[in-house]
N, C-alpha and C positions, 0 to 999 in steps of 0.2 A: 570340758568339765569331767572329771574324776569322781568315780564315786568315793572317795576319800579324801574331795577338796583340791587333787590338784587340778587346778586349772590347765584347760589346751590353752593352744594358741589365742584361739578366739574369744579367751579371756583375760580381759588385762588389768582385772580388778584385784586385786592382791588378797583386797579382805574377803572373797572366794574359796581361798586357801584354808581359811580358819573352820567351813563347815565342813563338820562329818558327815554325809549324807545317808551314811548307814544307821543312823541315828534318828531322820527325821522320817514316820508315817509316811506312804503315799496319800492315807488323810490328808494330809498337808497340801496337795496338789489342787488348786483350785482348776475353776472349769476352762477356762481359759489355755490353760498347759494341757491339761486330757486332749481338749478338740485340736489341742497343734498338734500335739503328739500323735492321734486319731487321723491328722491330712498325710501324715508324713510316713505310719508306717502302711506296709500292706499286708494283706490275708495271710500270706505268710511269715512275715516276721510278727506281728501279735501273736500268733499259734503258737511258735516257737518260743514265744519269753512264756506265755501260760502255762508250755510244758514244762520248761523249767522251773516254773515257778508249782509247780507239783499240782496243777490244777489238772483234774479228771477230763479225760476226752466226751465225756454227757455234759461236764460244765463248760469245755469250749465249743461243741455242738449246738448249746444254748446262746452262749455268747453270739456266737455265731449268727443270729438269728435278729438279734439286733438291730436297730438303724444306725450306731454308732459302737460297733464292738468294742476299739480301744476302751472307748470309758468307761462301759459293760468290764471288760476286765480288769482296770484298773482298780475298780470298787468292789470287784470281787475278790481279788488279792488283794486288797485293803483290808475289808472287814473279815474274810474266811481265814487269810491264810497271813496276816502281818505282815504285808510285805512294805518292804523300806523305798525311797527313794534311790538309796546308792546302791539295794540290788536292782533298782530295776537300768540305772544307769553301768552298771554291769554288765548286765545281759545285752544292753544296745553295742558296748564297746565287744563283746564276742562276739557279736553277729555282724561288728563290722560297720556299724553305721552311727560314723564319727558327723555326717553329714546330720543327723540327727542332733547329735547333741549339739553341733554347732549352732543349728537353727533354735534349739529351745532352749538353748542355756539360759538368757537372761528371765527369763519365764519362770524358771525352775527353783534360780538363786532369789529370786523376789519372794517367791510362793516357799522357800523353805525358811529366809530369813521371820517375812511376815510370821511363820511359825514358831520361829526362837525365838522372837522379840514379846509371843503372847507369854510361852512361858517363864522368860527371862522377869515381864511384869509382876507375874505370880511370885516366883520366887524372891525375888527383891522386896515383895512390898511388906511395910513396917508394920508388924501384928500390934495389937492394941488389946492394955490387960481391959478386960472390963466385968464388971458385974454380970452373974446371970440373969438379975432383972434388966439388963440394956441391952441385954444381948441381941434379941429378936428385933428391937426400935432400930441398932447401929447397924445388924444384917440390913433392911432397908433400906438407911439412909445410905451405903457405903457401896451395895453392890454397882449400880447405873456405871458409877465407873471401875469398876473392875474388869478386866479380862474373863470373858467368858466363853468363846468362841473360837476357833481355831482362827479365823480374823479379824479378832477384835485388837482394838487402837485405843488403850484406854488413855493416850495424850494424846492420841488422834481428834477432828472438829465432830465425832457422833463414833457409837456405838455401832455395828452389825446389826442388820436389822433383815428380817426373814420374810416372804408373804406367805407363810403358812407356818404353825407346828404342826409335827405328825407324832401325834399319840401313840404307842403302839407297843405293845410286849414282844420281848426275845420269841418267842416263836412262831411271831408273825414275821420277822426280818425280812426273808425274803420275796414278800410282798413290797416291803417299803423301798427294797432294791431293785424292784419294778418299777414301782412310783419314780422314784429319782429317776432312771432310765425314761421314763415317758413324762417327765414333766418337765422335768431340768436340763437334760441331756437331748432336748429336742425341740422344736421351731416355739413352743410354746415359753421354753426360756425364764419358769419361773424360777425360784430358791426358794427352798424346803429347808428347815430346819430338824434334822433327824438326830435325836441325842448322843448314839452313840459313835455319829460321825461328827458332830459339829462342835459338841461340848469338852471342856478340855477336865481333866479330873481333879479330885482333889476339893470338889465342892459339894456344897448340901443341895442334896437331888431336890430336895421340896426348896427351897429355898431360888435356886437357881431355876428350877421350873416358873416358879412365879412371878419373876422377871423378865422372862424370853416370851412366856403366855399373854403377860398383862401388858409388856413396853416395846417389846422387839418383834412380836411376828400381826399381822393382819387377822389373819387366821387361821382355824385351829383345824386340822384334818385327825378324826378318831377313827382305827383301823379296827371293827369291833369283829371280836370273835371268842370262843368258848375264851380260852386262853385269857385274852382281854379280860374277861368278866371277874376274874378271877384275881386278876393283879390290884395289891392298894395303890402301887405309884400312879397308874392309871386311873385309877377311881381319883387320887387325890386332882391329877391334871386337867380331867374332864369336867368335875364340881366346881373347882378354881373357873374355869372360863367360864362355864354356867355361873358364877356368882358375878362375875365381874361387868355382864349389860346385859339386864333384865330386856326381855323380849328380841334377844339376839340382835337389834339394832346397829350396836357396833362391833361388838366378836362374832362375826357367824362363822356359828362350829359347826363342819359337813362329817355328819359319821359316813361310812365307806362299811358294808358287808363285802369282804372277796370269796369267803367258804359261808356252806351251810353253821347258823348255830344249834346245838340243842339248847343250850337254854334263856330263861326268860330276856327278853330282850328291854333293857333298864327301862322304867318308868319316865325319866325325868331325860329320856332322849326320844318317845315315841310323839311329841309335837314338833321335832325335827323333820324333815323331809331327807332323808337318807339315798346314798348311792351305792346301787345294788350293781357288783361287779357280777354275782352269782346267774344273773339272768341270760342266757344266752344270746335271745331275742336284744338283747339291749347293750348289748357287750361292745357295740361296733363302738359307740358313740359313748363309749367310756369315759375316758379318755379326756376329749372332748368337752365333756361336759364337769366334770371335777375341777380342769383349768378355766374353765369359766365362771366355775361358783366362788374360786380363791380369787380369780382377779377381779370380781365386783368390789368396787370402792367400798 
């Protein structure tokens, strides 16, 4: 496999040929392709694609530190630095290891099709005039099956479905790229719903919120911090789950502190039992305990 679709040997599928891989997010790459790609390369060749791919030797140092680096730096060149499937299918053919791409090809071509095929549903589908008074009633009735997810099948038998969303503003980010790292990327094995990796564009943030909140995720993880306090999308995502099952019942929403905040900490989350990452004393069993509040039925 080529990063511009031609096929090696060990691909005998023609309509292979047709993707531009320079085209498709490593977004696109589900977990499944990281962890092959994560057995097959070693400490030295991930270092090598990072530095190519212009990431700072403090952010492969970090990486580094990891239990699973490939996927650490996959999603770090994903969301920092946009980097593509066919550069990074690139980098493997300069460094030489065709034995790579042989072994993840069908992995790759699945996990980028499934990508084309969400957006290809987007764009195809038949807009509809309607009144501004239907407008809000038809958002409803219409989204369930739309494509909303980087692997969403909306003529698939069910939608993408998350056990958590994570709330959180742009400058908490790389917090929540720790979260994925220690929750997803690890024996714990859940799926996290992280907006600006999961959700495809082109949609109404409130709109599209309200659907992934109230139908597709278990539960809601809120990353709170100054920043936090301050954002309406978050204000609107957190009220939405609080409105949706009185006495937490069925949405249980786990706020998460990882920095000190100065200020007041919301009313209508201090009957919550909160997880304080800030504690030292309590740090070990982080972790731990986060994946256990999400996977309670």
């Amino acid at each position: 496999m080529a990063h511009k679709g031609q096929a090696k040997d060990c691909d005998s599928d023609s309509n292979r040929d047709s993707i531009d891989y320079d085209l498709i997010p490593l977004a696109a790459l589900r977990i499944a392709s990281r962890r092959c790609l994560g057995l097959w390369l070693g400490s030295g060749d991930w270092w090598e694609i990072g530095t190519r791919a212009k990431l700072s030797d403090g952010e492969l140092e970090t990486i580094a530190r990891q239990g699973e680096p490939v996927t650490t730096l996959l999603s770090t060149w994903s969301l920092e630095r946009g980097g593509s499937v066919g550069r990074l299918l690139a980098l493997l053919e300069q460094l030489d290891r065709i034995d790579i791409l042989v072994t993840v090809s069908h992995l790759l071509y699945a996990d980028c099709q499934a990508y084309l095929q969400s957006n290809v549903c987007i764009s195809t589908r038949q807009p509809v005039q309607l009144d501004s008074g239907d407008l809000a009633l038809s958002s409803n009735m219409e989204m369930s099956s739309e494509a909303l997810t980087l692997n969403d099948n909306p003529s698939g038998p069910k939608a993408e479905h998350f056990d958590a969303f994570i709330c959180y503003c742009n400058n908490d980010l790389h917090f929540v790229k720790e979260m994925i790292e220690q929750l997803e990327a690890s024996s714990f094995c859940l799926k996290l719903c992280v907006f600006d990796r999961d959700v495809l564009p082109g949609l109404c943030v409130w709109t599209i919120s309200s659907e992934l909140i109230e139908k597709r995720c278990r539960k809601m993880v809120v990353v709170i911090s100054d920043d936090f306090l301050d954002s309406e999308q978050c204000d609107f995502q957190i009220k939405f789950a609080l409105s949706l099952a009185p006495g937490m019942q069925k949405k249980r929403l786990i706020p998460v502190v990882y920095r000190p905040i100065s200020k007041p900490y919301p009313n209508f989350l201090r009957h919550i039992t909160m997880s304080d990452y800030t504690k030292a004393s309590t740090k070990y069993w982080f972790w731990q305990r986060l994946a256990k509040a999400i996977n309670i039925p």
